[in-house]
N, C-alpha and C positions, 0 to 999 in steps of 0.2 A: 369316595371309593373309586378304585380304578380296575381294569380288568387288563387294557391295552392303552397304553397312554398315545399311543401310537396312530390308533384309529377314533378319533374322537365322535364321528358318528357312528362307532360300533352299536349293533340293536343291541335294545337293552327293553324292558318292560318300563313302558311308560307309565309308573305306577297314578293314578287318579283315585279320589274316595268313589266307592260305587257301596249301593246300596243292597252288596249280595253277604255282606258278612258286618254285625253291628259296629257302629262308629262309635265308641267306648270315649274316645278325646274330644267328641264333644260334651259327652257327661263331663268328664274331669275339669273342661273348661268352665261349665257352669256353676263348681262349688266355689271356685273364690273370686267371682265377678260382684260380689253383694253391692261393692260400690258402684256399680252399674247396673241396676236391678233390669234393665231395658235389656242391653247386653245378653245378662244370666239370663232371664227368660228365654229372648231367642234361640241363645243354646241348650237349653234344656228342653226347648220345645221341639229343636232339630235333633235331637239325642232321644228320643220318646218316637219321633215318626220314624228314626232308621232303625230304629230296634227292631218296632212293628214290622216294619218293612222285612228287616233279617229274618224274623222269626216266623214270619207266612210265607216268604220266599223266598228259600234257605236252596243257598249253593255252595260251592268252595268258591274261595276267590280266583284260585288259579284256570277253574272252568270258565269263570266269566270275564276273566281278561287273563289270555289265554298267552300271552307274553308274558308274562310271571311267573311261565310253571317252572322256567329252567332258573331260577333266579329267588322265588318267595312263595311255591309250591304250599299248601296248606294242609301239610302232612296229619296235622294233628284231627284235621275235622274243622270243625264251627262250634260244637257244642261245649269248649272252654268258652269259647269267647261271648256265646249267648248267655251263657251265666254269669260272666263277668259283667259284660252290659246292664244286666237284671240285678245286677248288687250294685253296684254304683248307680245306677238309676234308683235304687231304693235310700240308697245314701243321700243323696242333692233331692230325693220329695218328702224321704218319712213313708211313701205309698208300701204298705204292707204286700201290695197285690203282687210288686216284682222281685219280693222275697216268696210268697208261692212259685211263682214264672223259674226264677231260681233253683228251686227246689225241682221243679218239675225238670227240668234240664240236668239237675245232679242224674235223676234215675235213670230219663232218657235214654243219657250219653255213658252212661257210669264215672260220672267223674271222679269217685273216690280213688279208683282206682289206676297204677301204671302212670302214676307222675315223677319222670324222672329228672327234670328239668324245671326252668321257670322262663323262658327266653318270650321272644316275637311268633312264635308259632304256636306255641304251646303253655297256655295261661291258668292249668288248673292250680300251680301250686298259690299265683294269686286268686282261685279264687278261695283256697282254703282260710288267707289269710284274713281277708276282706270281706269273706262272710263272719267268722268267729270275731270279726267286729261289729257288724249291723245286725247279726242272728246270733249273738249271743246266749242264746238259750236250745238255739239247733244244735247238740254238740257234735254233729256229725263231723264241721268246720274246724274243731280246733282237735278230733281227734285223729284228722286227715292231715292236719295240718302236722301235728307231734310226728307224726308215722312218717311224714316225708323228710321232716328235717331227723328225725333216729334213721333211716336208712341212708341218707346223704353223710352221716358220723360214721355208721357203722358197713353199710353196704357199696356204697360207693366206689370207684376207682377212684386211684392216685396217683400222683407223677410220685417218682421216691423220694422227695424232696418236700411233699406235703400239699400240693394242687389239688384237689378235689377236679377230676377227669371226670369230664359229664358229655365231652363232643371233643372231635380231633378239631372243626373250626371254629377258634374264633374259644379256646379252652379256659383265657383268660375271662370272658365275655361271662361264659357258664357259672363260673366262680364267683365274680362278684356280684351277679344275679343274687344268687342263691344265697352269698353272706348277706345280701339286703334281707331275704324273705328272713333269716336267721334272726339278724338286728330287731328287724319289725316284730319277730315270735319275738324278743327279751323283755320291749314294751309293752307291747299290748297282749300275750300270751301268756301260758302258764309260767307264772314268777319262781318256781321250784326249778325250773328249766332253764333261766334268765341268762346266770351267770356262764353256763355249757354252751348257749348259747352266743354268747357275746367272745366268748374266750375262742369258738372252735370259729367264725366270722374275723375276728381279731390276725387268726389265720390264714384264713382265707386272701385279704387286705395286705399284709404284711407282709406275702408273696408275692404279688400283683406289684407291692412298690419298692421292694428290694432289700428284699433279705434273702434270697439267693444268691447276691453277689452281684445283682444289674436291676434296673430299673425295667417295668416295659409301659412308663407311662415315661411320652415326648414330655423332653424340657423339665424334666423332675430327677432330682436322685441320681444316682450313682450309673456310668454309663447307660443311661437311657437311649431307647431307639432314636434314629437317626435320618434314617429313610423308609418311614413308614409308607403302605401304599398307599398314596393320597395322591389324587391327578397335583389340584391344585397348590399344595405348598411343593411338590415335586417339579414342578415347570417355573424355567426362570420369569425374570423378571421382565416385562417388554421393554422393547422390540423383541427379546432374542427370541424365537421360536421355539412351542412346545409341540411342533407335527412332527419334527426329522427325527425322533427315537431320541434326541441326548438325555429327557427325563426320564427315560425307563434303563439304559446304558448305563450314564454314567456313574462311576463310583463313589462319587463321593456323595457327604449327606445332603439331604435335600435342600435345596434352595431357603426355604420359609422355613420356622421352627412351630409346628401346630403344638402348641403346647398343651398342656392336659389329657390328649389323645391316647386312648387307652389301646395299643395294639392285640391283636388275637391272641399271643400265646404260644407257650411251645408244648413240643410233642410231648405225650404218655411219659419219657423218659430225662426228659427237663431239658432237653437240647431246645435249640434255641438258636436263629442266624439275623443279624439285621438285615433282610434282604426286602427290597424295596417291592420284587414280583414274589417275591412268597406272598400269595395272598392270603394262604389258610391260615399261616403264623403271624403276619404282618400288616393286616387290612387293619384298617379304623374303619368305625360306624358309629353313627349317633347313638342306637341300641346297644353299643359297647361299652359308654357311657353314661347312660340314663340311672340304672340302675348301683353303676359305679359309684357316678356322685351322690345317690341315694347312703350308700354305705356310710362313703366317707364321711354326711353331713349326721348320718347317726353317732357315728363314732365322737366325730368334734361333741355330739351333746352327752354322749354319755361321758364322756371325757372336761 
């Protein structure tokens, strides 16, 4: 991502893991390390001490590294994400005790409630998912879960063109969040729901790779973006220099072709610019993609 291509030691939060909000990817690391059981332990040992840790000494992250707040503020709280840590930690032990810990977090924080999203800040609609798989019997999970995905069909904003509008940045990002959390409800959810499911995600996807008339994934389909905001495929080739402004200037497409890169998205109303400093429409991030290519590899299976 870029902001100013221009100042390259522009401040920026030097993001670091700290131990004020739980480290959830080290759980995740630990379920498929089995071929290295030494490995998986370690991380699951470091995944169990930062829990603890979040959950006795509980902050926002933006308070404790205080460079972050204009940039990865923690709007939503900590209490999505102590629950998530507490279901996926129950996932990679079997331990019962961090589906209580879970639980206790649901009431805390009210997680049932005011999920209108699925993104980096805001993790209840995973944790709807991902309990009504490990607490199967809790049906608080999958009737949190129905409830978000029936208001994301029926409550939602739209672009007229059929986007599911969940945030002005990064609109495309929202979208195929939420068609993963959709995919995931078709398999592992209520099967009466399956197919509404898959068909209204199917949607979702099929806008994102151009059936509006353009693509907004780089190097894919039918006029795909061009100059996405990305420092690095946007700065030439050396020698020539990426300090004197020509990567944020010039007009043509960028240098590099980052292929796959899922750009943000266009406005409420389906407009849409290739512009290289539109960052709200035009950034790439990893988190723009995570959950994209989650989609897409549902889709390849049901398909």
């Amino acid at each position: 991502m870029m902001r100013n291509l221009k100042d390259k030691k522009r401040d920026r939060a030097n993001i670091k893991k700290t131990r004020k909000e739980p480290d959830n990817a080290m759980c995740h690391l630990s379920l498929p390390q089995k071929e290295d059981p030494s490995y998986a332990s370690t991380m699951l040992e470091t995944a169990k001490e930062l829990y603890d840790f979040a959950d006795q000494k509980r902050e926002n992250y933006h308070n404790s590294i205080t460079d972050a707040a204009a940039f990865y503020r923690s709007w939503s709280g900590y209490g999505d994400e102590l629950a998530w840590a507490a279901l996926w930690l129950n996932r990679a032990t079997g331990d019962a005790a961090y589906l209580t810990k879970a639980q206790e977090h649901w009431d805390e924080f009210n997680l049932g409630e005011d999920a209108v999203q699925f993104a980096w800040d805001d993790k209840k609609a995973g944790v709807y998912a991902l309990g009504s798989l490990v607490d199967p019997d809790n049906t608080q999970y999958e009737t949190a879960l129905k409830a978000f995905l029936h208001y994301l069909k029926t409550e939602a904003q739209y672009t007229p063109k059929g986007l599911v509008f969940l945030d002005t940045w990064g609109s495309n990002r929202h979208a195929a969040n939420v068609a993963f959390i959709s995919l995931w409800a078709a398999k592992y959810g209520d099967q009466a729901d399956a197919q509404a499911n898959i068909e209204w995600a199917e949607g979702q996807m099929n806008y994102i790779l151009g059936d509006v008339g353009h693509s907004f994934v780089v190097g894919f389909g039918v006029d795909p973006p061009q100059r996405p905001h990305h420092r690095s495929s946007s700065c030439p080739i050396p020698p020539d220099s990426c300090t004197d402004g020509w990567a944020q200037s010039q007009p043509g497409p960028d240098p590099h072709v980052l292929y796959g890169a899922l750009v943000g998205g266009p406005a409420q109303d389906d407009s849409y610019t290739d512009d290289r400093m539109d960052y709200t429409h035009n950034e790439v991030a990893c988190d723009y993609n995570a959950a994209y290519s989650g989609a897409l590899a549902a889709l390849i299976e049901i398909n």
